[in-house]
Structures are given as structure tokens and as C-alpha cells.
MARTORFI-870518 format. One line per field, with one value per residue (C-alpha): x, y, z; residue in one letter. Coordinates in steps of 0.25 Angstrom, whole numbers. Layout:
u (X,...) $
v (Y,...) $
w (Z,...) $
migu (a,...) $
//
This chain:
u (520,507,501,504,497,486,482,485,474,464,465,463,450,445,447,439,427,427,429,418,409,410,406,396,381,381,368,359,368,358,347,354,364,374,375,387,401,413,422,412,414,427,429,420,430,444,438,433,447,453,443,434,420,418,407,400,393,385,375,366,361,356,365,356,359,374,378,381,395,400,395,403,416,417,416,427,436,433,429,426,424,412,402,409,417,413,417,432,439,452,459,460,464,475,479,479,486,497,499,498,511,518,517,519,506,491,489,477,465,458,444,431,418,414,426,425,412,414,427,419,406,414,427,437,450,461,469,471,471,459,449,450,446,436,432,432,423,416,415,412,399,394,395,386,375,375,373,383,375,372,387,390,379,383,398,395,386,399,412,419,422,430,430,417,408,404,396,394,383,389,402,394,389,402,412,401,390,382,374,382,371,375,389,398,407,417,413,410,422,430,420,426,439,441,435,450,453,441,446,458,454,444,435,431,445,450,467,475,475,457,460,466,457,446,452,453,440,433,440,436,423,423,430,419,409,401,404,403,415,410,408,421,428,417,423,436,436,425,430,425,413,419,406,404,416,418,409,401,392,383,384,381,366,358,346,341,334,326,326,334,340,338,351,355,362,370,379,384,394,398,409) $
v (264,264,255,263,276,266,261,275,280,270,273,290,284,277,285,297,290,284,300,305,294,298,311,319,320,333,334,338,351,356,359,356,366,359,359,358,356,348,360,365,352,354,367,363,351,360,369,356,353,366,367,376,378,375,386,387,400,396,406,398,406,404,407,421,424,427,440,438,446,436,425,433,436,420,416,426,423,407,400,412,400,392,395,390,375,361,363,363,375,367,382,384,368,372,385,378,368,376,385,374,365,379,382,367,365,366,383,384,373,379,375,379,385,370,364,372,368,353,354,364,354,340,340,346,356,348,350,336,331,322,331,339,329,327,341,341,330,336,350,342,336,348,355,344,344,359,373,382,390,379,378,393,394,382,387,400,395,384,390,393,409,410,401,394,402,398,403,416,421,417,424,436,439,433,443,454,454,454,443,440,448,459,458,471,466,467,460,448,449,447,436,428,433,424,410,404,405,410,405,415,428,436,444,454,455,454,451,456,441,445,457,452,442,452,460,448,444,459,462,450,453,466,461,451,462,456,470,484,493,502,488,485,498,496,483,489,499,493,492,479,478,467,464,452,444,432,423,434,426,439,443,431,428,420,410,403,405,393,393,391,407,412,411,399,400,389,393,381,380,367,365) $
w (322,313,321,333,324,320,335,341,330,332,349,345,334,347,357,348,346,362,365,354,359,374,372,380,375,371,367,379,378,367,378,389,397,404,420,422,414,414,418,428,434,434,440,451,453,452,463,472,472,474,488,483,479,466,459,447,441,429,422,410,401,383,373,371,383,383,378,364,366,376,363,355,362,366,353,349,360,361,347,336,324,336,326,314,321,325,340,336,328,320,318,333,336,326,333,346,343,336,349,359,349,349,365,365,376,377,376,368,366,354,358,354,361,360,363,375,381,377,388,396,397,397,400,407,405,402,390,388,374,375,381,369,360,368,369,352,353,362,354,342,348,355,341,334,346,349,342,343,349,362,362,363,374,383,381,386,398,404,400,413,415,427,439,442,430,420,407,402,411,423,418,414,428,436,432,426,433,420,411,398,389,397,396,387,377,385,394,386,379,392,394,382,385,398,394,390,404,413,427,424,417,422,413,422,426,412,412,399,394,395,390,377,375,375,365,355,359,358,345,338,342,335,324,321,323,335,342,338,338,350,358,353,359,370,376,374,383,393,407,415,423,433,437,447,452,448,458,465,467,473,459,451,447,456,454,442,430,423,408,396,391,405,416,425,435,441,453,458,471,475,485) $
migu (x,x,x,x,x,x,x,x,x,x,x,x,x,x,x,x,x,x,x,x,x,x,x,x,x,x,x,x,x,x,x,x,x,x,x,x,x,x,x,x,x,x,x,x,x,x,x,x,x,x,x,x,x,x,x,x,x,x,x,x,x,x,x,x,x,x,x,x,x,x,x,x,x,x,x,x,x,x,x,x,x,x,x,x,x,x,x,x,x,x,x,x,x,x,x,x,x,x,x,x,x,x,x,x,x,x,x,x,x,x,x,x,x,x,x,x,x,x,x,x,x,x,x,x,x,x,x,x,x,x,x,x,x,x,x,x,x,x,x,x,x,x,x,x,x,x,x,x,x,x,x,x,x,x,x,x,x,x,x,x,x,x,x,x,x,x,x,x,x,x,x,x,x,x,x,x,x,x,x,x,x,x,x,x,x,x,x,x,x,x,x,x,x,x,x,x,x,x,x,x,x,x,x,x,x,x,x,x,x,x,x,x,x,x,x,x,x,x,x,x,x,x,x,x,x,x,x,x,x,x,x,x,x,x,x,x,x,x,x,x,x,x,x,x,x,x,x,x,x,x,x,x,x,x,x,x,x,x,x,x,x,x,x,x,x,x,x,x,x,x,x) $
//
């Protein structure tokens, strides 16, 4: 039996380091905005294989450029400690893990922002076991070779927010017809309130299961004094704009703009 422990150790050491030492070069990420990610490619796959056109709305734009109230509310609702872990938060590993032994399944994953985008850039959605250590490992190396700021802002610019968009910007104009540095709180906040399960919840068409997850969202944001009471009771009682449909694509910006901080649009439709 101990030699059973000690082999079985010696294969889990081994198989570490071949998985640390296989990881992707991070690096270029640091001036570099990615073109394309592993979920995109992914997506564009899945709809290949259902018969249909695979699409992809993408809007780049700097960190500056994103409303600071769709920052915030993402923060709140996906990774409140970003600024203060290592790409891996231990209180929410232990949280998931004690609700996932009680319902006795995988219900909640406990990842980080930067957990996040290493699954969104390089790997793919499966729950399986090993493709979370090697989102860790991942995680770990984007948080040695980026800021937190270039994490938040290549985050921001790939998540997935509904079928075939991606980013913020893109997110903005799709179902508000807005940029993001235009968006209200409410706005934003319905924003964040979707990204657990974008290709299901809507937030221009918010579902009580939105609805509750803006008011947790909105009221934290309030309670940690990133907005004023009367935007508090603002967002609160705001109706929706439902702005542009998803993928109207009338709606949706056209065109190019070349340089870093300024838009860029990517509008790919392959069949």
C-alpha cells in the first residue's frame, strides 16, 4: 500500500511539472491583444456542427475606455478580492468545494477573473478535473507576467456575453445600442449580472434569476461606496432601454479604427 501511495505520488509530481512546463507563453499578452481564443474557437466549432453560421462580434477597446461602472460591477459580481490574490482565491475554492460535496456534483467552480480568461484564452469548457489544474497553472502564470490591469482589460474585451459576442463593447452596443462609457448603472450592473451564463440570460431581457443578481450586485456596489445613493435608487427604479437586438447587425458598428485606446471592430462570419 505505501508503495502504491508512493508511485501514485511520484506520477501526480510528474505529471505537474510536465503540465507547468507545457504552458502557453504568456508573455506577448503584455503588448499583444489576442485574435482569437480558445472558446471563440470553440463556439465557431459547436455551431459548424449544428449547420449553422458560426459568428463572432468583437469590439476592442483600452482599459480606459470601459465605463468604469461596468469595471466595478464585474468585479463585484465575479472576483471582489482580484486586486488582492494570485490568480486563485482559497476562500472561494473552499466554498465551492463544500457546496459541490453537499449537492454531491459539480454546481459551482469558484474561479477567478484570471482563472476565467486562462480557460477563455486556452482551453475549453469541460469541467474535468485536469483542465482546472491547468487553468491554475495557467492563472498563476498570467498573474506573474501581467498587471492586473492587463488582465482586467483583456478579460473584458473576450468574455463571451451572449451567443457569438464577445467583450464588453460589443456587449454594450448588442443589446443597448450604446458604447460601455455610455452605459447607466443599471445598465452595467445587468451587464455583470449575466456573465455566469451569458448564452442563457439576457440582460436587456432581464429574468428574475438577472433580476436577483443585480440587486446583489447594485447593493454591494453601494455598500462599498462606488455609487451615490441617488444612483442607487436610480438604477432601482430605471426601466430598460432594450436598445439593439442582439445581432442586428444594422445596429452594430461598422468599419475599423487603427490604434491602440481607439475601437476595433472584428465582425467575423464564417460558414
Amino acid at each position: 500500500m505505501k508503495r502504491f501511495l508512493l508511485a501514485s505520488g511520484i506520477l501526480l509530481v510528474c505529471f505537474v511539472i510536465y503540465e507547468y512546463l507545457t504552458l502557453p507563453d504568456v508573455s506577448s499578452l503584455t503588448k499583444e491583444d489576442p485574435q482569437m481564443t480558445a472558446l471563440m474557437s470553440q463556439r465557431e466549432q459547436e455551431a459548424r456542427s449544428a449547420g449553422k453560421k458560426a459568428r463572432r462580434y468583437q469590439l476592442w477597446t483600452g482599459y480606459a475606455g470601459i465605463s468604469p461602472r461596468l469595471r466595478n460591477a464585474v468585479l463585484i459580481g465575479e472576483d471582489d478580492a482580484f486586486y488582492q490574490h494570485e490568480g486563485y482565491d482559497l476562500d472561494q475554492i473552499k466554498e465551492s468545494f463544500a457546496r459541490n460535496w453537499e449537492k454531491k456534483g459539480f454546481v459551482r467552480g469558484g474561479s477567478t477573473i484570471t482563472q476565467q480568461l486562462a480557460k477563455n484564452l486556452y482551453l475549453s469548457t469541460s469541467k474535468n478535473p485536469l483542465r482546472k489544474l491547468r487553468e491554475f497553472l495557467i492563472a498563476r502564470r498570467l498573474e506573474e507576467e501581467l498587471s492586473k490591469r492587463r488582465i482586467l482589460e483583456i478579460y473584458l474585451n473576450v468574455i463571451e456575453w451572449g451567443d457569438g459576442i464577445y467583450g464588453a463593447e460589443a456587449a454594450s452596443h448588442a443589446y443597448f445600442g450604446k458604447p460601455s462609457k455610455d452605459l447607466s448603472v443599471r445598465e452595467a450592473v445587468l451587464l455583470a449580472a449575466v456573465i455566469p451564463n451569458p448564452r442563457r440570460m439576457n440582460p436587456s431581457r432581464p429574468s428574475r434569476r438577472v433580476e436577483y443578481r443585480f440587486d446583489l450586485i447594485l447593493s454591494r456596489m453601494h455598500q462599498y461606496r462606488q455609487i451615490s445613493d441617488q444612483e442607487f435608487e436610480s438604477a432601482k427604479k430605471e426601466s430598460v432601454d432594450r436598445g439593439a437586438t442582439p445581432h442586428n447587425e444594422e445596429k452594430l458598428p461598422k468599419g475599423e479604427a487603427v490604434g491602440r485606446g481607439l475601437f476595433r471592430l472584428v465582425a467575423m462570419f464564417a460558414l
